[in-house]
N, C-alpha and C positions, 0 to 999 in steps of 0.2 A: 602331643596330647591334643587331642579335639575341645575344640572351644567348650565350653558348660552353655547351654540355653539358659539364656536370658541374661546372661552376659557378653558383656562388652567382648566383641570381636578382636583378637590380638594377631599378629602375623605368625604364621606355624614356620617351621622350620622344616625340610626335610625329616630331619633327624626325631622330629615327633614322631611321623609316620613310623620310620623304623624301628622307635622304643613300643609303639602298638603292637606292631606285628610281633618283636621278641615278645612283647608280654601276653598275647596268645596266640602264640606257636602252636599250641599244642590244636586250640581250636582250629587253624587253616591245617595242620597236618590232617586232622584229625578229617575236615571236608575234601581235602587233595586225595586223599588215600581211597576213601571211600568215592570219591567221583571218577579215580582212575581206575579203581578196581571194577566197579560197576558200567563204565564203559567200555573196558577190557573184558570181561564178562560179556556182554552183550553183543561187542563184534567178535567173539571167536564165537559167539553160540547162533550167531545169522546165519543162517542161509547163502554161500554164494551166490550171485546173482551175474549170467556169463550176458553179454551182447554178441548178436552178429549182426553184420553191418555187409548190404549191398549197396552197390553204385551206381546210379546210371548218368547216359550226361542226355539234354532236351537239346533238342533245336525246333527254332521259332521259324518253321517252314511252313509253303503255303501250297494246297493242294486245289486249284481248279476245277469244280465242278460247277459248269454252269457258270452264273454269275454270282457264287457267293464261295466263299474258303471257310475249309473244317472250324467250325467252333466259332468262326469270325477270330480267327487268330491274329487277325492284322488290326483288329478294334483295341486289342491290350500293347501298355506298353512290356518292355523283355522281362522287368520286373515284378509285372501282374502277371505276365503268362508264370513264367517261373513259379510266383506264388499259390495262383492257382491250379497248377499242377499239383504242389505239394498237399493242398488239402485235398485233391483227386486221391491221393495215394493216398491218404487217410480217411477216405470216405468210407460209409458204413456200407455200401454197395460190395467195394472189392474187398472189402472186409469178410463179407457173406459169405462170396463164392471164396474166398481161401477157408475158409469154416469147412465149406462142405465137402472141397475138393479134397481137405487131409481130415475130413471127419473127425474135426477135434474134439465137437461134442459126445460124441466115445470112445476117445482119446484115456487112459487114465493117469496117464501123465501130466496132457493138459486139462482134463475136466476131472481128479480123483473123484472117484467114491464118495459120498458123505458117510458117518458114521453107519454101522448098521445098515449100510445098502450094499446091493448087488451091482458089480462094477457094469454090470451088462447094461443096470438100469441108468447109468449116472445122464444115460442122452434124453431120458425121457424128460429129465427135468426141465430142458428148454423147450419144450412143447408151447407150454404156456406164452402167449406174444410176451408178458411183460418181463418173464423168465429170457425167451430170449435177447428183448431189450439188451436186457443186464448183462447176458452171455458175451454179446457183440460189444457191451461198452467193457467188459473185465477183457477183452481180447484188444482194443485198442489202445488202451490205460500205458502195455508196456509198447507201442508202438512210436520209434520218431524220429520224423524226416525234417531233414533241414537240410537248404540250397548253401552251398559253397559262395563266399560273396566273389563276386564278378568273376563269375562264371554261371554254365546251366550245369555244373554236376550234381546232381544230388543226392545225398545220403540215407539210406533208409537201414534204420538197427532195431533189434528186437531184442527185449530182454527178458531173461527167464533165469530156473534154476535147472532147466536138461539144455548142454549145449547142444546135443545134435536134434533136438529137436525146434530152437527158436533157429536154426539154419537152414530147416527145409519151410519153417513159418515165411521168415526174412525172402527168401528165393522164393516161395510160390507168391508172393505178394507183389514182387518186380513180373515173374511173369503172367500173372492177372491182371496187374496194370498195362503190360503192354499189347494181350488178348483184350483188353476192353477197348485202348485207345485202336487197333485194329479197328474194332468190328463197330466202332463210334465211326470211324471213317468210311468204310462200306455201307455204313447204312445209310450217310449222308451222301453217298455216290448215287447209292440207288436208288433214292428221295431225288436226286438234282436229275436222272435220269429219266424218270418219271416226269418229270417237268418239262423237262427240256422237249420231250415229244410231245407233248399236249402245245408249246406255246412254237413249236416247230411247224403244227400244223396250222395256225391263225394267223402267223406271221407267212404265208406261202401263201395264203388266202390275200393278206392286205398286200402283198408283193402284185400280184394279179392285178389288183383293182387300180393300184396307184400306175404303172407301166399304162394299162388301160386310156387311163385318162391321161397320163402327159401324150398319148399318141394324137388323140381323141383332141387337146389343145395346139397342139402340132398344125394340126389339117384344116383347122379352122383360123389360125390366125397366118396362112403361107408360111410358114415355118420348115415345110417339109426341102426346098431346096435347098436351105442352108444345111440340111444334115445332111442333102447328099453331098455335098462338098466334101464331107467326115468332118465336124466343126464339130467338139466335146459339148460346148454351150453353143445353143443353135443362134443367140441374140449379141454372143460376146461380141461377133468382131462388127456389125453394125453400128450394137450401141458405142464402140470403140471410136468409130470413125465421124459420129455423128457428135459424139462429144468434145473429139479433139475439133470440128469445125466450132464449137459453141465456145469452147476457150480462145479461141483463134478471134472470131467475133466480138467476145465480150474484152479478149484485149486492144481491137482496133478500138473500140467504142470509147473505149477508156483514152485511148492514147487520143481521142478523135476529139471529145470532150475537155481533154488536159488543152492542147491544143485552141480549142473554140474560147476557152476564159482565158486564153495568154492575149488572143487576139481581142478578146472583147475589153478585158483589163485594157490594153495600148489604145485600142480605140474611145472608149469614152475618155481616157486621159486625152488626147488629141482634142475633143470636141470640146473638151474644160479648159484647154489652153489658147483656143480659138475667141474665149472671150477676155482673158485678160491684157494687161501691161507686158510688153518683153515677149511676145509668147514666140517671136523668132530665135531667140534665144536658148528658153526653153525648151521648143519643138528640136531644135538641133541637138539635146542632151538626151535626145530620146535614143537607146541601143540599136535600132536600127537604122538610123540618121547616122549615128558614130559608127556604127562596123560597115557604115557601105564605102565600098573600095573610092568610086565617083567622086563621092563629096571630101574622101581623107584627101585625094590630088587637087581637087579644084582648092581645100583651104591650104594645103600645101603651096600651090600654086600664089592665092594671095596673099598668103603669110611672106613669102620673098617679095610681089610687089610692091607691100608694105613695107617692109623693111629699105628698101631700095629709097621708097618715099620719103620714111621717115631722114634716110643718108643725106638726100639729095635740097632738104626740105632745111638741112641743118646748114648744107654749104652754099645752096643758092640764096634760099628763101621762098618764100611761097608763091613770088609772082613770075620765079624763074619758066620758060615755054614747058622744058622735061617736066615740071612738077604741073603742072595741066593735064598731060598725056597720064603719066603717072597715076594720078586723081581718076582720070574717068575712066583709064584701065581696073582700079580698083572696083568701081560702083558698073562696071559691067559683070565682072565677076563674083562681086555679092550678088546681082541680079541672078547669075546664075545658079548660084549653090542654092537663092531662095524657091526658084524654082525645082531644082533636085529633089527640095527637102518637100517642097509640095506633093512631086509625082511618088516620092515614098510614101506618104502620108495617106493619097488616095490609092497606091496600094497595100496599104493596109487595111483599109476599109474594103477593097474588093477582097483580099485575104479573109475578112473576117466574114461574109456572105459566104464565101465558099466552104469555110471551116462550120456552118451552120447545117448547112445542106448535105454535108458529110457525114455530121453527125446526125441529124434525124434519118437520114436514109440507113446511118450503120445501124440504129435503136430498133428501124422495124426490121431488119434483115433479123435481127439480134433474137426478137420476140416472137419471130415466127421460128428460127432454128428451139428456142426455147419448148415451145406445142409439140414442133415434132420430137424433140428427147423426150418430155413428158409421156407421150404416147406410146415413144417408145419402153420407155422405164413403164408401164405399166403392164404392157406384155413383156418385160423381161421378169417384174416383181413374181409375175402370174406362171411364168411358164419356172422360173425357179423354185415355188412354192412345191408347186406337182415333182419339177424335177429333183430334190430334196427330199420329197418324202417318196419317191422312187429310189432313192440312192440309198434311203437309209432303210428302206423295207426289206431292198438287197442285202444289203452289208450286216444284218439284224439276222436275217434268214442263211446267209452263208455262216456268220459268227455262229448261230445255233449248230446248225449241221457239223462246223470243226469240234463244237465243245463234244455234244454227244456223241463223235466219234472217239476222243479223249477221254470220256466218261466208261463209255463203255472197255476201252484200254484201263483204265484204272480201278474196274470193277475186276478185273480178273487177277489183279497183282497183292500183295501182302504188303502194304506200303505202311511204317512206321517212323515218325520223327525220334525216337525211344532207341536210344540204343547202351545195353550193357557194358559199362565201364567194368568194374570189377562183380564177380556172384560172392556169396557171401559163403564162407570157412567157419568150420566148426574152432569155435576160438577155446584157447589152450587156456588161458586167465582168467579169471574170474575179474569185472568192474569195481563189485563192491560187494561185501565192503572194504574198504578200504583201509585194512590194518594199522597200519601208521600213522596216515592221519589222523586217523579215528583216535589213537592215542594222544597223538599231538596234542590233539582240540580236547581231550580228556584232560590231560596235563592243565591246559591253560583256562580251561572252564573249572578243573579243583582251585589253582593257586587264585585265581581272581571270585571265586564264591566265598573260598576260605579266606581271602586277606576283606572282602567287599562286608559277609559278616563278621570277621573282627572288628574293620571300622565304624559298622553298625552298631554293634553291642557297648562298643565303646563310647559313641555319642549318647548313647540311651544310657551309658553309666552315669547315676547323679551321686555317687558317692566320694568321700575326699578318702585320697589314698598314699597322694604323695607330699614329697616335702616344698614341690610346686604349688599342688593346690593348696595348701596351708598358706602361703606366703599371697598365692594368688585370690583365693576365694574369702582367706578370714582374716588376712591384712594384719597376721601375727606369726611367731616367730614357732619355728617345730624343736621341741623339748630332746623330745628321742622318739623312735620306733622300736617295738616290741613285738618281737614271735610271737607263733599262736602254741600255746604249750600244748602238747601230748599228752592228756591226760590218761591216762591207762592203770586200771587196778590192776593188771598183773607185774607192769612195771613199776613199784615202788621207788625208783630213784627221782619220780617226774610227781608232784603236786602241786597243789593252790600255791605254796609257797615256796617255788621254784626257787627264788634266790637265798634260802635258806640251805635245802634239799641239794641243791647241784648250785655251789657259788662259782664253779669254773663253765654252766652254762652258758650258751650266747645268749638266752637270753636274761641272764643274771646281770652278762658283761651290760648289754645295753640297759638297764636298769641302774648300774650305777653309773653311762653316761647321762641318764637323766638326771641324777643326784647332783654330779659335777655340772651340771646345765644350768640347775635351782642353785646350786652355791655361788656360783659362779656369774650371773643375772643379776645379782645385789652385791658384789664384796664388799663394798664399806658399810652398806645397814643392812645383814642377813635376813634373809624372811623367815622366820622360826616356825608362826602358824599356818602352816599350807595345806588349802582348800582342795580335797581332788573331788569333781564331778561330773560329770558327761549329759549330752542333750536329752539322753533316753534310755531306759534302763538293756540290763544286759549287755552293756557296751565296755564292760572290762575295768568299769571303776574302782568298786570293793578291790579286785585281785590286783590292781596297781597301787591301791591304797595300802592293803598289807604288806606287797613286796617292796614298796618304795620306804616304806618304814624300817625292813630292815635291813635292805643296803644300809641305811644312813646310819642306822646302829650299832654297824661293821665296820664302822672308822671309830668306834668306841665312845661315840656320842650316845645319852639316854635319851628316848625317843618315846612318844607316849602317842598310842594310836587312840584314836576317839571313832566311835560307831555312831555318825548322827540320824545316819538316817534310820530313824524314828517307823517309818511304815514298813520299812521290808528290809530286817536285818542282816546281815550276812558274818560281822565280823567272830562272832559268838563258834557261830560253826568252823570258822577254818583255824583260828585258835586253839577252840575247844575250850574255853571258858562258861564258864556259869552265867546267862541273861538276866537272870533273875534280878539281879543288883547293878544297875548302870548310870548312864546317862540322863534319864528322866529319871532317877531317885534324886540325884544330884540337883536338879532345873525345879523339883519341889521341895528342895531341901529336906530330903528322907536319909541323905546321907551326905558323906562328903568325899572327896579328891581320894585320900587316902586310900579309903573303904571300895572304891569303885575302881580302881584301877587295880588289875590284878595282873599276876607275875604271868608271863609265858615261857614257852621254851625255847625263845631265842634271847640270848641275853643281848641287853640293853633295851628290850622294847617291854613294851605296859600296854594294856589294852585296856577299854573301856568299852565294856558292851552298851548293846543302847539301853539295855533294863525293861520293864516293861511299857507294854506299848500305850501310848497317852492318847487320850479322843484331841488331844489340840496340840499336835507337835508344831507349827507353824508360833503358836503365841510362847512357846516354854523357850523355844531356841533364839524368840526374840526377847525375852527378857534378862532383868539383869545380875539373875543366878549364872546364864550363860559366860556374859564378863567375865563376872569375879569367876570364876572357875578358868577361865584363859590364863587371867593375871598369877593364880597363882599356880598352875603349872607351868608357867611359863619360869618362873622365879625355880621350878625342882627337875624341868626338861630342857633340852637345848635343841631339839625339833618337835613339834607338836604336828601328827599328820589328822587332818579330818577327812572321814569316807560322810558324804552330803549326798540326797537324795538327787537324782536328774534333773538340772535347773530349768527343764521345759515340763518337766511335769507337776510339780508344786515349787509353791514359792520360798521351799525351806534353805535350798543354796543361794538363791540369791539373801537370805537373810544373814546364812552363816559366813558370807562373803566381806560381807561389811565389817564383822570382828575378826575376819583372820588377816594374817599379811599378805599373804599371798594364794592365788588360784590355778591352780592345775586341770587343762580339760582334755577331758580323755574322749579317743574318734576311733572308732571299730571300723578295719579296714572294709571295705568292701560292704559296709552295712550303713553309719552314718553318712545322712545326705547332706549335699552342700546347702540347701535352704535350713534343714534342719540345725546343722553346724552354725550360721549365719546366724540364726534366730539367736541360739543361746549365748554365742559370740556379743550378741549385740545387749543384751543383760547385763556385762559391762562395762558398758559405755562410760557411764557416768562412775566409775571404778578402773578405768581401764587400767593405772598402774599396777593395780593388782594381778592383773592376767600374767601370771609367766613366762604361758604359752602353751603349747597343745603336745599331747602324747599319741601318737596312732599305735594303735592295738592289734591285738590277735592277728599279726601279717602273714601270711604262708609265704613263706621264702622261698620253696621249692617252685610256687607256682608263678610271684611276682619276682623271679631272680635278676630280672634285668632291671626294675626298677629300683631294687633296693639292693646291686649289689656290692655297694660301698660298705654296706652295714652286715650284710650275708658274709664278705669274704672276710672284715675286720675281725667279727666277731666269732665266726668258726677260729679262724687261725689264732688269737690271742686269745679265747673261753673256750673253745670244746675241746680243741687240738692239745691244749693244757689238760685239759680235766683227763682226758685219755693216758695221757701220758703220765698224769700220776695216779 
């Protein structure tokens, strides 16, 4: 069961959902049936509706004219051409020409009649531009093409309700698209052709002039014997030779230069060790001092004298004759190596003079071969300029001439990238609609409208119905439930006073579970005066009130029914007693107990009409005639039942509440609301022992079977199945 708004949220269980749905069934049948029939209805009463469907496949080829290709096809990538293909075939252009070509507009298949026209006339109606507008956009509507993914084949279908007519539609529409892509292509030949001889002849004009003048530079700058040689470029092999002399050149100078700072570096080192300490020393550490063969023998040479000195120095001594010889043999031969090292010395300085003079002489050679490349690079810059735009005036003027012989070859061909995959067949099926589905989705659009407003109806229901919401909404205990009795004048077994009339009814049976409910709520201090009243009238009080009265009577207890309520009596009538004498004669002391309680025809019960009706029923039932009249039928009856006015509409039950033992509230299925319930629930509060507990009324069983049917099947089978059987 779905939550009640504005109450506290509880977790549902499946199994709520499914007591919803059993408890209107009838409602989702009732939507299911009528959504499946009305959809069933509707696609057997459509229209079939047939497709035919042609194929063709593209190719992204390129057709030469001139210097541009059909459509700039090579601008799109395969995915824009493809696409833009596809809105080609649906353009309103080739739309036209199939129009006219199968004269659909007095077609009366494709264009019927209107009402009351002559079918001759139906083509006049697109006369009008914006009539035909509408002609061409009702003819495209069933038109559509779609590219196959990765691939160029493309699909073109038409749909209608004559097949053999959307298959000559489908087929002139592939072969209109590929008479236009034709004749889009020839026309752009014959445009590229046109061009092609008008810039055929300007460029044959600028061929002239450029040839002209490279002759014309030729003759003027001697140029003319290198062609006769046959040289391609009249300056190449010149400036060739003159260049390789300037590389040649610019690497002596270099190497000339490297050379001049080796010598110059050694030399000023030379003249800076000419002024110090040691500088014999030093000058000998110089790499050309060490790598010269001369001086490695001559110190060779004294390095063994020495040695020999030092031998001879140890075993004689120093004033031996050999060690004299010895001695001035040495300082001859330093004498010499200082002299070796001198004549290096000032050849390097002559060295380094020379390495000067070699380079300034290579510098000017250098800068004069420099002039003449320049000069000549200037007549090669010049004559290539002329010779380049000769070359290309040629190559420009030939290129024209090959195209527009090509053009003109392509002007006489039928050339199409379009080629027919499959043509399109008068199809056997009809598309749509589609039967089955169409039921399918019938099916599951009934059961989910029908279940979506049962759970609708049901949220919106604020009434209490069950033995849930009793326990849940009004936090008291449920008495019994009670049918809705069949009232019927032709049927005399069924009245007000059902459990009289039919005691083996079900709903008799459950009227004396409410009896065993109330006995059985008190066993050790019985509640003898019991309140029955309800939140609002017409809620099944009074009719609980008499029948509960004579269950109780039917276990042989005396039972005295009281009418209180005072404004709108009821009891009078279903007894059939006299009003005249009642309740208020009793509360003004016009009468007493005795005299007002009168005999009925169920034995053990007494009834007290309410008598007439008082302008202050609220002050008579509080005062304390009311009492003493309890006390002393209480002392001559052994249940006392009170029918009390709706305790939401005057204050007269909540008065009668406080002298009786106990209270009974009575809830009309499907009619009392849960705020309303609430409200009069909470009137006793400050009483609440009193409360019994609640009776729910007038139930349809047939219609709530699944929520009530603990009490539907108890009480058929052990009241009605009885009653029948005897």
């Amino acid at each position: 069961m779905l939550p009640f708004k504005g109450d506290e949220s509880e977790e549902i269980h499946i199994l709520d959902y499914v007591k919803i749905i059993r408890k209107r069934m009838w409602m989702v049948i009732i939507f299911f049936v009528v959504i499946v029939a009305i959809v069933t209805i509707k696609t057997f009463k459509t229209t079939p509706v047939y497709q035919a469907t042609a194929r063709v496949v593209l190719e992204q080829n390129k057709l030469n004219v001139g210097f541009q290709q059909v459509i700039s096809e090579s601008q799109f990538t395969p995915l824009d051409f493809y696409t833009n293909q596809c809105e080609i075939i649906k353009s309103r252009s080739i739309a036209k020409k199939v129009i006219d070509t199968l004269n659909l507009k007095n077609d009366p298949v494709f264009n019927p009649p209107e009402k009351d026209e002559y079918p001759e006339s139906a083509g006049n109606r697109t006369q009008d531009p914006s009539a035909e507008t509408q002609f061409i956009n009702r003819f495209l509507s069933p038109l559509k093409v779609s590219l196959m993914r990765n691939s160029g084949v493309v699909s073109i279908s038409y749909d209608g309700h004559n097949p053999q007519l959307i298959t000559r539609i489908a087929n002139m529409i592939v072969k209109t698209y590929i008479e236009q892509d034709w004749e889009k292509r020839y026309n752009v030949a014959k445009d590229a052709l046109d061009w092609l001889n008008k810039q055929l002849k300007d460029v044959k004009i600028a061929l002239e002039e450029s040839e002209a003048a490279l002759q014309r530079y030729k003759r003027e700058n001697d140029l003319i014997s290198v062609e006769a040689v046959g040289s391609e470029n009249l300056t190449s092999e010149k400036q060739n030779v003159v260049l390789q002399k300037l590389m040649e050149l610019n690497t002596a100078v270099t190497y000339a230069r490297t050379e001049r700072i080796k010598l110059e570096v050694l030399y000023n080192k030379l003249k800076d060790f000419k002024s110090i300490q040691y500088k014999d020393d030093i000058i000998q550490s110089i790499p050309a001092v060490v790598q010269s063969p001369l001086i490695q023998n001559l110190k060779a040479d004294y390095a063994r004298v020495e040695n020999d000195f030092s031998l001879y120095s140890q075993r004689y001594g120093m004033k031996h004759p050999k060690i004299a010889g010895l001695k001035a043999e040495l300082d001859t031969m330093r004498d010499n190596i200082m002299k070796e090292v001198e004549q290096i010395c000032d050849s390097i300085a002559t060295e380094y003079e020379v390495a000067i003079n070699r380079e300034t002489t290579l510098v000017t050679i250098l800068e004069q071969q420099k002039n003449e490349v320049f000069a000549l690079g200037d007549k090669a810059i010049q004559y290539g300029v002329l010779k380049r735009e000769a070359d290309t005036n040629r190559q420009m003027y030939e290129t024209l001439l090959t195209r527009m012989k090509e053009t003109n070859l392509t002007e006489d061909l039928k050339t199409s990238n379009i080629k027919v995959l499959d043509h399109a067949e008068v199809p056997i099926k009809p598309i749509k609609p589609k039967k089955a589905l169409n039921i399918l989705l019938g099916i599951i659009a009934g059961l989910g409208c029908g279940v979506g407003i049962a759970f609708v109806m049901e949220y919106m229901d604020n009434t209490i119905r069950t033995q849930e919401d009793v326990e849940k909404y009004l936090k008291t205990s449920l008495l019994g439930i009670v049918g809705h009795i069949p009232l019927d004048k032709k049927d005399t077994d069924f009245t007000e006073l059902i459990a009289h009339s039919s005691p083996k009814h079900s709903i008799t049976e459950a009227l004396k579970g409410i009896r065993t409910s109330i006995i059985f709520s008190h066993p050790d201090k019985p509640k003898k005066v019991i309140l029955v009243t309800s939140s609002a009238p017409s809620e099944g009080k009074s009719l609980i009130s008499a029948n509960l009265a004579i269950v109780m009577a039917q276990t042989g207890k005396k039972v005295l029914l009281i009418d209180a309520d005072l404004r709108k009596p009821t009891m009078h009538k279903l007894f059939k007693i006299d009003k005249s004498l009642g309740l208020s004669n009793v509360l003004v002391k016009s009468g007493d107990l005795r005299t007002v309680a009168k005999e009925t025809t169920i034995p053990n019960v007494r009834a007290i009409a309410c008598g007439p009706i008082p302008p202050n029923p609220s002050e008579l039932l509080s005062s304390s005639a009311m009492v003493e009249m309890l006390q002393l039928a209480k002392e001559e009856f052994e249940w006392i039942i009170i029918d009390s006015p709706p305790i939401l509409t005057v204050t007269d039950a909540r008065i009668l509440a406080r002298v009786a033992d106990g209270a009974v509230f009575v809830i009309k299925s499907n009619k009392t609301t849960k705020d309303a319930a609430r409200k009069a629930i909470d009137h006793f509060s400050d009483m609440r022992d009193k409360l019994l507990g609640v009776v729910i009324n007038d139930v349809d069983f047939s219609r709530d079977k699944y929520y009530y049917q603990y009490y539907y099947q108890y009480y058929y089978h052990y009241g009605e199945k009885e009653a029948k059987e005897a």
